[in-house]
Backbone of each chain as nested JSON, in Angstrom:
{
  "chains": [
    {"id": "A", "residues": [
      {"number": 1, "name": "UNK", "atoms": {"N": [9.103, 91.975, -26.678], "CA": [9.253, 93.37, -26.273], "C": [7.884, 93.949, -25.976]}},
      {"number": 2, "name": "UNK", "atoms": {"N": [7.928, 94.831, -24.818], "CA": [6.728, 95.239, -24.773], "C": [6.259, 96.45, -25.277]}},
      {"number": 3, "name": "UNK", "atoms": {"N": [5.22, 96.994, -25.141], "CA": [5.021, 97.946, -25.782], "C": [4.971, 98.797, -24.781]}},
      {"number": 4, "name": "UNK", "atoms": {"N": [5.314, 100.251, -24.775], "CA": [5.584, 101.379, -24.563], "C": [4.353, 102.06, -24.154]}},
      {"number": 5, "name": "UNK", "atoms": {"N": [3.806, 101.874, -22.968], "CA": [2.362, 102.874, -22.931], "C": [2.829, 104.416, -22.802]}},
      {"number": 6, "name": "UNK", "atoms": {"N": [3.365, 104.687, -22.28], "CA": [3.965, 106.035, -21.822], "C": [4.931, 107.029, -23.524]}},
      {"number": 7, "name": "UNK", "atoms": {"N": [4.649, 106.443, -24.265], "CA": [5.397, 106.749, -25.29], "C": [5.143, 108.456, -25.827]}},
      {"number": 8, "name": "UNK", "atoms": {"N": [3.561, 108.495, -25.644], "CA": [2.973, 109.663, -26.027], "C": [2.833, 109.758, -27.993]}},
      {"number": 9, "name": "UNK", "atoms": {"N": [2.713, 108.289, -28.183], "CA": [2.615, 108.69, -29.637], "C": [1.293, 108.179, -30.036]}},
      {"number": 10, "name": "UNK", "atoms": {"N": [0.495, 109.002, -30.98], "CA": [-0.797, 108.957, -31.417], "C": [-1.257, 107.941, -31.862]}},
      {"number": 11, "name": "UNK", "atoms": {"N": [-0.19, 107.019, -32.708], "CA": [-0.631, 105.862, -33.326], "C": [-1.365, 104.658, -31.887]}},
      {"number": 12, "name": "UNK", "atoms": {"N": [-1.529, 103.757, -33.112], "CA": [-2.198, 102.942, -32.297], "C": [-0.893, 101.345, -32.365]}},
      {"number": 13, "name": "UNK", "atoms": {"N": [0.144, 101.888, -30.924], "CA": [1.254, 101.029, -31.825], "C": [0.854, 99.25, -31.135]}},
      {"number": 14, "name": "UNK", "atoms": {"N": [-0.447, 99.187, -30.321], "CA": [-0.462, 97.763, -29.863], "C": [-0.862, 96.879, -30.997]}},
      {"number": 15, "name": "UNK", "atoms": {"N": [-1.363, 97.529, -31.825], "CA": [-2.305, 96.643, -33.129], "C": [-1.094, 95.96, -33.975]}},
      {"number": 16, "name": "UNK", "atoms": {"N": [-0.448, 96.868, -33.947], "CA": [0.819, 96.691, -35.248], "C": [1.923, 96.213, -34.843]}},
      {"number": 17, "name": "UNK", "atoms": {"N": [3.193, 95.897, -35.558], "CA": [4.198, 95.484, -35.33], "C": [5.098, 96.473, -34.409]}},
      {"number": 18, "name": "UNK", "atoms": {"N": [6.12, 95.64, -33.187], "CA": [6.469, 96.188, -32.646], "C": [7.991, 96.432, -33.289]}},
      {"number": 19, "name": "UNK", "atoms": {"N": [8.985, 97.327, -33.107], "CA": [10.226, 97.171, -33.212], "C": [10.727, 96.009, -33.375]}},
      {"number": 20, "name": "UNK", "atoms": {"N": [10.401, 95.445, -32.46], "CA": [11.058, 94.192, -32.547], "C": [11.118, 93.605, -33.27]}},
      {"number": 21, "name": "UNK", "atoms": {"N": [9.295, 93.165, -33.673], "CA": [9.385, 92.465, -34.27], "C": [9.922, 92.928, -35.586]}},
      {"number": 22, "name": "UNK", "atoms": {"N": [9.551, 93.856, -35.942], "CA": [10.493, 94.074, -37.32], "C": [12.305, 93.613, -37.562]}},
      {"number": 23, "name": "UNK", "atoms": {"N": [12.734, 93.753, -35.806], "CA": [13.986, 93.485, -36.556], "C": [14.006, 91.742, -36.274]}},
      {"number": 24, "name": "UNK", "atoms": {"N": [13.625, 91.378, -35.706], "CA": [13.412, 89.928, -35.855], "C": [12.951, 89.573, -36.989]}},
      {"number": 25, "name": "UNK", "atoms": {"N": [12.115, 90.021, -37.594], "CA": [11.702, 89.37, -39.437], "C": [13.056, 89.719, -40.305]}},
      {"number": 26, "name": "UNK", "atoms": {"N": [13.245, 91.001, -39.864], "CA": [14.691, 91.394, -40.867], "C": [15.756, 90.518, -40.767]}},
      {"number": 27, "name": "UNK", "atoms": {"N": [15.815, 90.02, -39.543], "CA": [17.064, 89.093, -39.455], "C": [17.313, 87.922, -39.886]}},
      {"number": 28, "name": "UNK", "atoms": {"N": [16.401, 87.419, -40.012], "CA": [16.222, 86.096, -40.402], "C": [16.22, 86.611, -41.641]}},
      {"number": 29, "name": "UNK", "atoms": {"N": [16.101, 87.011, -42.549], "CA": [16.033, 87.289, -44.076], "C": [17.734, 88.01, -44.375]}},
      {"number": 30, "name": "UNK", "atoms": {"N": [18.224, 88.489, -43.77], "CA": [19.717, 88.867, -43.625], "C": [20.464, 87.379, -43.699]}},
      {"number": 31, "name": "UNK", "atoms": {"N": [20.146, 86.631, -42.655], "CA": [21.233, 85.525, -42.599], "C": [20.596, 84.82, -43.58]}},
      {"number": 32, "name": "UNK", "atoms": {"N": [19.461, 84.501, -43.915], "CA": [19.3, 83.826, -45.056], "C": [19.959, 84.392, -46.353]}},
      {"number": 33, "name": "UNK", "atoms": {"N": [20.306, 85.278, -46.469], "CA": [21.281, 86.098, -47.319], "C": [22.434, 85.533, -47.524]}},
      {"number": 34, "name": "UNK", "atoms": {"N": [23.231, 85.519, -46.118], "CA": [24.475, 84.541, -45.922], "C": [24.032, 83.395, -46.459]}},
      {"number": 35, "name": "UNK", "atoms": {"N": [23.157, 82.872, -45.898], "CA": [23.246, 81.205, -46.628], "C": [23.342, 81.056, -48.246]}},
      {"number": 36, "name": "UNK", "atoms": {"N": [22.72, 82.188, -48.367], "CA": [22.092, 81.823, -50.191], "C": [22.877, 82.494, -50.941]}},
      {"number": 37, "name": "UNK", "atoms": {"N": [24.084, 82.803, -49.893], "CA": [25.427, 83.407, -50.761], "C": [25.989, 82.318, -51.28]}},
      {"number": 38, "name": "UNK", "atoms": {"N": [25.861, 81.057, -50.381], "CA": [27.421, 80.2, -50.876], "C": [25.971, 78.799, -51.301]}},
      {"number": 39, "name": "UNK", "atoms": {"N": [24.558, 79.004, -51.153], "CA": [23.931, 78.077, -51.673], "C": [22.997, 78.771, -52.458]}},
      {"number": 40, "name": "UNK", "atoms": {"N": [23.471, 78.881, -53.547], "CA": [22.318, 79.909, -54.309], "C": [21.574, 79.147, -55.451]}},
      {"number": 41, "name": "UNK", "atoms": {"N": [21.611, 78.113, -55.104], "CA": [20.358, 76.938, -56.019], "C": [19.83, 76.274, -54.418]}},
      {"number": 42, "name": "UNK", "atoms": {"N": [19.795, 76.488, -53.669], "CA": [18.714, 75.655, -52.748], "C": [17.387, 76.339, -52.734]}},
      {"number": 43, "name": "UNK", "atoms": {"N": [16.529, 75.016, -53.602], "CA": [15.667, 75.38, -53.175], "C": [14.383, 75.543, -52.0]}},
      {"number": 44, "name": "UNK", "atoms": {"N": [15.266, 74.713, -50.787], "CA": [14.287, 75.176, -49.614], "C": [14.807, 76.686, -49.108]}},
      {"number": 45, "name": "UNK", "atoms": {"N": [15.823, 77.004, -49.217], "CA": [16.22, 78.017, -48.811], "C": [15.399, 79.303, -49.909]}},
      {"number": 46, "name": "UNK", "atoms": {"N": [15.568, 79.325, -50.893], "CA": [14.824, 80.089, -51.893], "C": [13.576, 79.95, -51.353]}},
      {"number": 47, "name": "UNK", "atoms": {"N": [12.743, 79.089, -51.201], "CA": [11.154, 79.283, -50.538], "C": [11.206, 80.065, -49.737]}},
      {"number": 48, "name": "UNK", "atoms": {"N": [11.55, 79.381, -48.55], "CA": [11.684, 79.954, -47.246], "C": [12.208, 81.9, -47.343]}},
      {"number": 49, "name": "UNK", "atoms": {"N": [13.44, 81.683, -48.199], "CA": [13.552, 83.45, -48.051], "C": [11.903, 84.095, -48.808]}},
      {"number": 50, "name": "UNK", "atoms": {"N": [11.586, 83.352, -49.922], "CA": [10.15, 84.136, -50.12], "C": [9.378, 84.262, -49.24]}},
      {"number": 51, "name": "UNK", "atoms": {"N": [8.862, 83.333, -48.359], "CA": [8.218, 83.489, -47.453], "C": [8.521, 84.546, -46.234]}},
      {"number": 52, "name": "UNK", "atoms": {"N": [9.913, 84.621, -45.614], "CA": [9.945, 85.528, -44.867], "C": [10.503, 86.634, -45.552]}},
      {"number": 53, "name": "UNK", "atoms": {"N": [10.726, 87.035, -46.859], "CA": [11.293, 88.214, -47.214], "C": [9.583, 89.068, -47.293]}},
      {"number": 54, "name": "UNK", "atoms": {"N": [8.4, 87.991, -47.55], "CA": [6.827, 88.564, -47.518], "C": [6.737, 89.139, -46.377]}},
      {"number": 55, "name": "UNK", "atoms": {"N": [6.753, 88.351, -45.419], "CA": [6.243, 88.521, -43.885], "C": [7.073, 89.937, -43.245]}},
      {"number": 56, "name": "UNK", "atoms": {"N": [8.277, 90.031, -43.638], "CA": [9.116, 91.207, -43.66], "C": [8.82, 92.119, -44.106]}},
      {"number": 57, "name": "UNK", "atoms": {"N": [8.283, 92.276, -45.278], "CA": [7.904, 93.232, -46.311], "C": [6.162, 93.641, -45.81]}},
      {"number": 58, "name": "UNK", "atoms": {"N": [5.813, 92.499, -45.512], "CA": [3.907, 92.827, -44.924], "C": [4.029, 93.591, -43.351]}},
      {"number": 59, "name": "UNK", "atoms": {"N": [4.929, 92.999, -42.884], "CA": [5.245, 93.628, -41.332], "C": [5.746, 95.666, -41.103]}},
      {"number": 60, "name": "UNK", "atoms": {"N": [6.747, 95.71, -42.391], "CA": [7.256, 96.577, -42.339], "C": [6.347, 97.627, -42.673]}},
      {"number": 61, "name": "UNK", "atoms": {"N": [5.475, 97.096, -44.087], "CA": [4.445, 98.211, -44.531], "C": [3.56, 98.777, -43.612]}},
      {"number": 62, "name": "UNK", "atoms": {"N": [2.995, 97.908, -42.257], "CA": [2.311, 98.032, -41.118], "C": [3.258, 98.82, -40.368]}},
      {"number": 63, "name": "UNK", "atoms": {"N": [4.015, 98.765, -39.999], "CA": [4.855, 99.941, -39.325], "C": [4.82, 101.116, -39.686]}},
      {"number": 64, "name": "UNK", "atoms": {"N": [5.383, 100.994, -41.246], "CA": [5.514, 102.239, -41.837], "C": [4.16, 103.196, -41.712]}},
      {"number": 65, "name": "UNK", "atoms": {"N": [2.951, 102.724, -42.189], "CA": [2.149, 103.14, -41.985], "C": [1.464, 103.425, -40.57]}},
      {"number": 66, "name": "UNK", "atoms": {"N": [1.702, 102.86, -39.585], "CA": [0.726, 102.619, -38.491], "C": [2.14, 103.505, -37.649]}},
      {"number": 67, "name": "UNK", "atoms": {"N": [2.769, 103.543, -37.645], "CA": [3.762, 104.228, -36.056], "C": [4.959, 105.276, -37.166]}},
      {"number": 68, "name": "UNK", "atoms": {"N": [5.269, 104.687, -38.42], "CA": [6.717, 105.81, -39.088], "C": [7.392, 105.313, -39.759]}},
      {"number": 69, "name": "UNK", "atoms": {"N": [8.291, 105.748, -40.485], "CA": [9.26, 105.756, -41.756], "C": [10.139, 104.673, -40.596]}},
      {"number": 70, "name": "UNK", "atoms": {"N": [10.77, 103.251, -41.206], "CA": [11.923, 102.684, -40.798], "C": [13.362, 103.099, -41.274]}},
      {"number": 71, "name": "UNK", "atoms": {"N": [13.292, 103.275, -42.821], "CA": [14.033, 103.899, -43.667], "C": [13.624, 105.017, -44.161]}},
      {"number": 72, "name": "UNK", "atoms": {"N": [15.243, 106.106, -44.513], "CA": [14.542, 107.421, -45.122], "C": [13.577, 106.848, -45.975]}},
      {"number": 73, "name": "UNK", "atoms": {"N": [13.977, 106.608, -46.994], "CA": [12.846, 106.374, -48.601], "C": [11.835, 105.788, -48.078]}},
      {"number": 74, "name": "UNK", "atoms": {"N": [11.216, 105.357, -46.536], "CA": [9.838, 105.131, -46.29], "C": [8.972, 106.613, -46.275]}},
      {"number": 75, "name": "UNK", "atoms": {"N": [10.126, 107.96, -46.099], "CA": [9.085, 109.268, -46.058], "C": [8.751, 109.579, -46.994]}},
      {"number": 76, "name": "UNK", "atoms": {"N": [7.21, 109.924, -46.993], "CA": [6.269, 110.455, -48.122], "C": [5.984, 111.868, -47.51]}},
      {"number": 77, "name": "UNK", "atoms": {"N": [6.827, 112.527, -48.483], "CA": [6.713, 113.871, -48.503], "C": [5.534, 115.034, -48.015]}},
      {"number": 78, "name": "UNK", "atoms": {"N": [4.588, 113.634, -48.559], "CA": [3.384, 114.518, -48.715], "C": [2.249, 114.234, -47.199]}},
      {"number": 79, "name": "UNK", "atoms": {"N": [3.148, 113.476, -46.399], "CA": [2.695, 113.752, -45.086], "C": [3.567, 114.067, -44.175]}},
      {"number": 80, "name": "UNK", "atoms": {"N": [4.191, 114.86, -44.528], "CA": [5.455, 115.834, -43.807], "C": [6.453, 115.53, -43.172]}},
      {"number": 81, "name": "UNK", "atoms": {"N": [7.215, 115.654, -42.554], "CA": [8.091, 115.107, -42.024], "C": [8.03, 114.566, -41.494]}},
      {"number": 82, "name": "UNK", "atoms": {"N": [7.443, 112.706, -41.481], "CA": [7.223, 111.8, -40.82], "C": [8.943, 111.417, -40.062]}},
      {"number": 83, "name": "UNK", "atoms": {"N": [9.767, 111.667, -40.319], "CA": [10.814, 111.29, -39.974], "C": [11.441, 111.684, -39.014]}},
      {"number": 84, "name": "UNK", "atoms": {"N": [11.316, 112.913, -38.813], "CA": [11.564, 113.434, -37.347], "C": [10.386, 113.158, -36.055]}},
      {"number": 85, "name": "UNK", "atoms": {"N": [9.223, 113.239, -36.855], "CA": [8.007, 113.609, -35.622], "C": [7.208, 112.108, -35.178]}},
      {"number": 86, "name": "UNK", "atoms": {"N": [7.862, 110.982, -35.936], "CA": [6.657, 109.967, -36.027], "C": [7.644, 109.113, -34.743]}},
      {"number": 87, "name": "UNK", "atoms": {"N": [7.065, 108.099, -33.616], "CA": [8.005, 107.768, -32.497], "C": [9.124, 106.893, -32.767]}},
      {"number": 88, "name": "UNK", "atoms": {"N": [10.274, 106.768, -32.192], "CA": [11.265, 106.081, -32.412], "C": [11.467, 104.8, -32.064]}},
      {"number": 89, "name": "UNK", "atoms": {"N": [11.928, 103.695, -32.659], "CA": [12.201, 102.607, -32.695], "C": [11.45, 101.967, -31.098]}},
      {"number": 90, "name": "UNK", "atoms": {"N": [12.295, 103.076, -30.122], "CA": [12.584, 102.682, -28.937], "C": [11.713, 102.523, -27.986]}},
      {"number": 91, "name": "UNK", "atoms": {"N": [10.829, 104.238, -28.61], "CA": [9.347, 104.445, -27.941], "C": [8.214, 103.662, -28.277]}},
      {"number": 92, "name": "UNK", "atoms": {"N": [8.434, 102.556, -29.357], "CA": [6.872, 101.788, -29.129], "C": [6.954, 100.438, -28.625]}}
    ]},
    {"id": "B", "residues": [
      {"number": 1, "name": "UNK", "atoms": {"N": [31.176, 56.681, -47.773], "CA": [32.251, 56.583, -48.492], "C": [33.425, 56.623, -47.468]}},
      {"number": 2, "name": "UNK", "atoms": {"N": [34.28, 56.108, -47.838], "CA": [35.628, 55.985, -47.193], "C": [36.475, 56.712, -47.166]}},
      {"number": 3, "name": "UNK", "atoms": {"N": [37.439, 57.298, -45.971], "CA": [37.926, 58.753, -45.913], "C": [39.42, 58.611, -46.793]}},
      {"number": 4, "name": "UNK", "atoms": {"N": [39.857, 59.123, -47.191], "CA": [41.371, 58.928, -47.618], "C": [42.128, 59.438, -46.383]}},
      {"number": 5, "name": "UNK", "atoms": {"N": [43.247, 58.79, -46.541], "CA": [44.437, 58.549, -45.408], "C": [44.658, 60.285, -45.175]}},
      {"number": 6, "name": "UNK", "atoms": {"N": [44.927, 60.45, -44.122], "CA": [45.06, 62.349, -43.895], "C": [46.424, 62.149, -44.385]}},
      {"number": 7, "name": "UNK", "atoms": {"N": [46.572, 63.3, -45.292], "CA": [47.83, 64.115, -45.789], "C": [49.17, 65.12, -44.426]}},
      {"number": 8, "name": "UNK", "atoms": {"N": [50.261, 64.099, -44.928], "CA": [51.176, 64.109, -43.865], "C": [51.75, 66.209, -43.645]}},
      {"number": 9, "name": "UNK", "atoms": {"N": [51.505, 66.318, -42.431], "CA": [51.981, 67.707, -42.083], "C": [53.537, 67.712, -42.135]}},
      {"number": 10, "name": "UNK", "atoms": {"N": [53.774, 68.61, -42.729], "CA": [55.294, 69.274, -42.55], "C": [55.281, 69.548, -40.985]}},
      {"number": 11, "name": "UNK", "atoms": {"N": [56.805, 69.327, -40.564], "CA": [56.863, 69.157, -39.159], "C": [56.964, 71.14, -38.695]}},
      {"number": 12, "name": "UNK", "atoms": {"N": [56.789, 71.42, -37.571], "CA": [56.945, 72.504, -37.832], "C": [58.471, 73.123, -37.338]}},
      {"number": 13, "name": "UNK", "atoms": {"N": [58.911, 74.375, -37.567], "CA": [60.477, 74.368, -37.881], "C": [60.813, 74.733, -36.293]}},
      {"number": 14, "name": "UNK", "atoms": {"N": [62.307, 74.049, -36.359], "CA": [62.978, 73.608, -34.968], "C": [62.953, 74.488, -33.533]}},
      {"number": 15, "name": "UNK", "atoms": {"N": [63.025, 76.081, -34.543], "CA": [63.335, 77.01, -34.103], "C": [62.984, 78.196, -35.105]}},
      {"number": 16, "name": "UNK", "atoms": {"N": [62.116, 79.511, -34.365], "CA": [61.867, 80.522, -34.995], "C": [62.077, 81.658, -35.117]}},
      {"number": 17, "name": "UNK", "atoms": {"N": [62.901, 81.805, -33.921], "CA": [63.734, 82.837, -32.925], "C": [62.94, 83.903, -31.802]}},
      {"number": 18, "name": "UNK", "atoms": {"N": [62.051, 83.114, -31.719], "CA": [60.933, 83.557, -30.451], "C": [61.06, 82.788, -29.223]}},
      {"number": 19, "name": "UNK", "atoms": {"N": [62.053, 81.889, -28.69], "CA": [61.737, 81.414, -27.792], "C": [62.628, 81.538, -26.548]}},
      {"number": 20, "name": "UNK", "atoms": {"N": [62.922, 82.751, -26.506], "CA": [63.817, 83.291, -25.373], "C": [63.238, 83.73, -24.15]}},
      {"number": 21, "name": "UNK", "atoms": {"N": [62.792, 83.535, -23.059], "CA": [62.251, 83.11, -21.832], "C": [61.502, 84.328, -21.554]}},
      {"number": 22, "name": "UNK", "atoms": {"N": [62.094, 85.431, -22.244], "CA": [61.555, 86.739, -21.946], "C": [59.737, 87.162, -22.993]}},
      {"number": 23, "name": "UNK", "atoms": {"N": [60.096, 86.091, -23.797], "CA": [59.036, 86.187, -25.266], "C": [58.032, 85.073, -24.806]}},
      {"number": 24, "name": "UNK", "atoms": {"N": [58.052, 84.075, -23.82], "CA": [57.137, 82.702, -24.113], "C": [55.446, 83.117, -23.33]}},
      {"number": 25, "name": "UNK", "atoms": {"N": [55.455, 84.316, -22.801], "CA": [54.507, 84.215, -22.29], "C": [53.498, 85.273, -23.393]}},
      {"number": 26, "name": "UNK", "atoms": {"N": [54.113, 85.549, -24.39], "CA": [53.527, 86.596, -25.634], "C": [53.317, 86.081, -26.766]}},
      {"number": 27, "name": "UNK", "atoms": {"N": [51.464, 86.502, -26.811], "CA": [51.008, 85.516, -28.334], "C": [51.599, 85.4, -28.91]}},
      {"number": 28, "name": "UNK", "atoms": {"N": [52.834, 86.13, -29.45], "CA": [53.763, 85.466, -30.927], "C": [54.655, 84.601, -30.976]}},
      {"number": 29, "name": "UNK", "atoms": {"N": [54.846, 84.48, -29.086], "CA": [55.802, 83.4, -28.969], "C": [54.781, 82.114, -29.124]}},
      {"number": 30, "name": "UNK", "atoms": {"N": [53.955, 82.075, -28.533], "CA": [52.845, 80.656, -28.47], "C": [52.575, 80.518, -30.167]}},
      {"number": 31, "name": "UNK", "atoms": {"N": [51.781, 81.69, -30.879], "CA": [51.963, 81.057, -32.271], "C": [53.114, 80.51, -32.668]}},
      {"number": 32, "name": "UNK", "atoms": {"N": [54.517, 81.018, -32.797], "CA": [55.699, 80.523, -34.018], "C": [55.448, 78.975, -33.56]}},
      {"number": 33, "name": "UNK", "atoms": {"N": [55.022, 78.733, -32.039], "CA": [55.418, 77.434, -31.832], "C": [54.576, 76.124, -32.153]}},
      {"number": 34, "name": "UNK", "atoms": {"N": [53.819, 76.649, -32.841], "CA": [52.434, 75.76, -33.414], "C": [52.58, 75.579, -34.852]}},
      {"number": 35, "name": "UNK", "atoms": {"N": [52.221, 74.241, -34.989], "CA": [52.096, 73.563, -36.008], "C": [51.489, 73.737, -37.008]}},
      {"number": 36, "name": "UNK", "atoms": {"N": [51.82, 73.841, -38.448], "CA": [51.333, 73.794, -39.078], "C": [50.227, 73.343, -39.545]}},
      {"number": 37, "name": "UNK", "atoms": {"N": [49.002, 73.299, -39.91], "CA": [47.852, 72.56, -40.378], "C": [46.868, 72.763, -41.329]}},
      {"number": 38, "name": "UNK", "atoms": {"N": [46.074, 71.981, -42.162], "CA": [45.211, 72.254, -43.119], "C": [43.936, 72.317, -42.422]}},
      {"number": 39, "name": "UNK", "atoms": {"N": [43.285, 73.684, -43.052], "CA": [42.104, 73.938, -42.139], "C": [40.716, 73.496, -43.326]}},
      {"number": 40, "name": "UNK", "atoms": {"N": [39.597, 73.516, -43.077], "CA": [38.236, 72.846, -43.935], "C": [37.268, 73.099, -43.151]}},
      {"number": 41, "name": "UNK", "atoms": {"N": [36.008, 73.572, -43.76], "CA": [35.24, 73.758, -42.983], "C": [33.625, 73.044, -44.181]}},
      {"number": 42, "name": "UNK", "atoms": {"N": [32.983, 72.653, -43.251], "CA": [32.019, 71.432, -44.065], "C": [31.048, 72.211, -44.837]}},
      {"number": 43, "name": "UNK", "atoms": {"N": [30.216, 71.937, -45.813], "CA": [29.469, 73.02, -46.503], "C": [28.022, 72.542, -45.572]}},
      {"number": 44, "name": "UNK", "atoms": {"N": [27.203, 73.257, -44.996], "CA": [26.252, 73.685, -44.55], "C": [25.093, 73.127, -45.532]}},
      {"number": 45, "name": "UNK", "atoms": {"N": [24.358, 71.873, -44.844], "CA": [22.982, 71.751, -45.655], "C": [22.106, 72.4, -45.104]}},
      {"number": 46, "name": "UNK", "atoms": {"N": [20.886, 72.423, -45.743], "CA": [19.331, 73.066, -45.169], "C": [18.693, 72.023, -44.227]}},
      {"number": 47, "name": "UNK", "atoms": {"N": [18.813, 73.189, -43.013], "CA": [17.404, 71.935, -42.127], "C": [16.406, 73.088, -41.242]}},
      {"number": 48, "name": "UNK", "atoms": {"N": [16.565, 72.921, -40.188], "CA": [15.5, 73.699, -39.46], "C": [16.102, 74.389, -39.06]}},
      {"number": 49, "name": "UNK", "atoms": {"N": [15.355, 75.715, -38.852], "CA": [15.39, 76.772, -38.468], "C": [14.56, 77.327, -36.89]}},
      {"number": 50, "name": "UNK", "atoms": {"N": [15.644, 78.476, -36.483], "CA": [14.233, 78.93, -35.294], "C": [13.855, 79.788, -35.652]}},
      {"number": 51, "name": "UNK", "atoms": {"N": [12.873, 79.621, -35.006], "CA": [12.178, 81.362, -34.796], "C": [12.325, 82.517, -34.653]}},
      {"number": 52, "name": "UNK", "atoms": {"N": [11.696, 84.117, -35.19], "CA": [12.535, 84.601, -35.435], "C": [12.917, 85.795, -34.241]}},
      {"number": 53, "name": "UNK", "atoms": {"N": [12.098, 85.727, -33.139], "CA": [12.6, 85.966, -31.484], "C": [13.83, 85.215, -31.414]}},
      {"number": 54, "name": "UNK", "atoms": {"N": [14.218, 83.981, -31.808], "CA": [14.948, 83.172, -30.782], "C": [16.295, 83.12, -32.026]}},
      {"number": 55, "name": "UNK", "atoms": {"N": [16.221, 83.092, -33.066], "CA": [17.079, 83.552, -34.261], "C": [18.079, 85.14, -33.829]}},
      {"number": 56, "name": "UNK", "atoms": {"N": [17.17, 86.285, -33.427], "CA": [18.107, 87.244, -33.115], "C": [18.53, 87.256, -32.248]}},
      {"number": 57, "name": "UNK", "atoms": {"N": [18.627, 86.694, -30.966], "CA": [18.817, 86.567, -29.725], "C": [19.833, 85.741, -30.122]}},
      {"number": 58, "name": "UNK", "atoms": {"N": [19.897, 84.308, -30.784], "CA": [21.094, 83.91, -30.577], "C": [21.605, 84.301, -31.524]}},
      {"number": 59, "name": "UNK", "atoms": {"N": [21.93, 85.161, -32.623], "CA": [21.855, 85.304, -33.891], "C": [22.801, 84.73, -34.698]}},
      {"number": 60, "name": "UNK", "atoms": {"N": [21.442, 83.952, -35.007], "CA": [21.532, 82.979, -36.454], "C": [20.325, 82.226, -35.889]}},
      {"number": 61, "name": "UNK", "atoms": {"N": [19.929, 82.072, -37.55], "CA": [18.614, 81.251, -37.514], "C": [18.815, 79.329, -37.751]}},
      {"number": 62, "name": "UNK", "atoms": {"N": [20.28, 79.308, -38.1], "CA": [20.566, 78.067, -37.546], "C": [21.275, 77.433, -36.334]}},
      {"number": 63, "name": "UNK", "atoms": {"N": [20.075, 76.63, -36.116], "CA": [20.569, 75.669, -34.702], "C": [21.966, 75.168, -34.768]}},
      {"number": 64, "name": "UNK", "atoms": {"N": [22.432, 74.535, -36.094], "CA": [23.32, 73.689, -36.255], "C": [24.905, 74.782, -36.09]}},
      {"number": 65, "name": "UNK", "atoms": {"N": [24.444, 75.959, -36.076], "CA": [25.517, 77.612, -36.069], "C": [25.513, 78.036, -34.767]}},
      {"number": 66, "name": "UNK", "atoms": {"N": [24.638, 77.724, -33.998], "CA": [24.658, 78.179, -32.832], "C": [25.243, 77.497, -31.503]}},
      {"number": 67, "name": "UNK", "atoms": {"N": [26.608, 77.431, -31.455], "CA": [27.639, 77.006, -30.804], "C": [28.269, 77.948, -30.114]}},
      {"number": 68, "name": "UNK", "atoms": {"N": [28.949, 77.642, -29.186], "CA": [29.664, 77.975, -27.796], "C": [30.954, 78.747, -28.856]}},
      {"number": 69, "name": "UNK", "atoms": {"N": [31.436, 79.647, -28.25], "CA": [32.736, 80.288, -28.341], "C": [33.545, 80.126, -27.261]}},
      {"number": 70, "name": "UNK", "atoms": {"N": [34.117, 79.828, -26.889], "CA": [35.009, 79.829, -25.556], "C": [36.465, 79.782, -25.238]}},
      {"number": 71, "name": "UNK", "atoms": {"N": [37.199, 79.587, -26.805], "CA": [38.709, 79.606, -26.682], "C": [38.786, 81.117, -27.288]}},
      {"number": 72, "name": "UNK", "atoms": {"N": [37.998, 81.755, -27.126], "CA": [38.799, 83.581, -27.245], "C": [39.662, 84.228, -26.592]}},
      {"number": 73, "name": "UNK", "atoms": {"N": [40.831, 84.493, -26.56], "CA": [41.719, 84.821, -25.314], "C": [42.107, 83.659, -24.953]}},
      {"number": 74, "name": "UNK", "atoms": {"N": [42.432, 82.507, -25.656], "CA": [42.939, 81.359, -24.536], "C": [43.782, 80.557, -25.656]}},
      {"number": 75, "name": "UNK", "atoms": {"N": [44.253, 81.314, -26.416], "CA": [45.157, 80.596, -27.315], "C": [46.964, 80.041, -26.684]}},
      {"number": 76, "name": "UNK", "atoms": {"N": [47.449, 80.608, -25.347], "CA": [48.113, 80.121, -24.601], "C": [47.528, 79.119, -23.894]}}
    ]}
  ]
}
């Protein structure tokens, strides 16, 4: 996905993770979900979700911080209503 | 290991009262007329995975899951 020059948002969203990629890390950690429903002693599968449940979790914090809240409970109050004003999924 | 002999199907019944010329071209006529069968589905080991561009796109991150659909609507 590309990035959005025309977006008009302040951040600096080429550095950081794009939409995408966030939901591409998320997904793969979702279906690994499914798997480790009906295999919940594998342990390559147990690695592997550590590993990308990290990369998910390191990706997302870069979003959150660098372009906006993904989830409500990413807004911190105390920099205002990141949730309405920070750009949308779509725009970076 | 060696498979055991498949377990014999009950035949399916003669007549279901769906098959009056006006009913055969309507899914419920095509189901009554199908056979009974035991269904199984294999348990899923761990192997490789794709990537995670190419994981949501086809979505699922297994290769071995990522198969054709094509009898949807074509159960006549």
């Amino acid at each position: 996905m590309e990035n959005n020059m025309n977006c008009g948002c302040t951040q600096n969203a080429l550095t950081g993770p794009t939409a995408m990629q966030l939901a591409q890390a998320g997904f793969v950690i979702f279906d690994l979900l499914l798997y480790l429903d009906t295999h919940p002693t594998d342990q390559n599968a147990l690695s592997y979700f550590a590993a990308k449940k990290s990369q998910y979790e390191q990706a997302k914090a870069a979003y959150v911080q660098q372009i906006g809240p993904v989830r409500i409970s990413d807004v911190d109050p105390a920099d205002g209503w990141t949730w309405g004003e920070t750009p949308w999924p779509w725009e970076v | 290991m060696a498979c055991a002999a498949p377990m014999q199907a009950a035949p399916a019944p003669a007549a279901c009262g769906c098959e009056t010329p006006s009913e055969q071209t309507s899914r419920e006529a095509c189901l009554c007329n199908m056979s009974l069968a035991m269904s199984y589905v294999l348990m899923q080991g761990w192997a490789q995975t794709y990537e995670p561009a190419v994981a949501l796109s086809r979505g699922t991150i297994f290769p071995e899951l990522d198969l054709p659909f094509l009898a949807a609507g074509r159960i006549c």
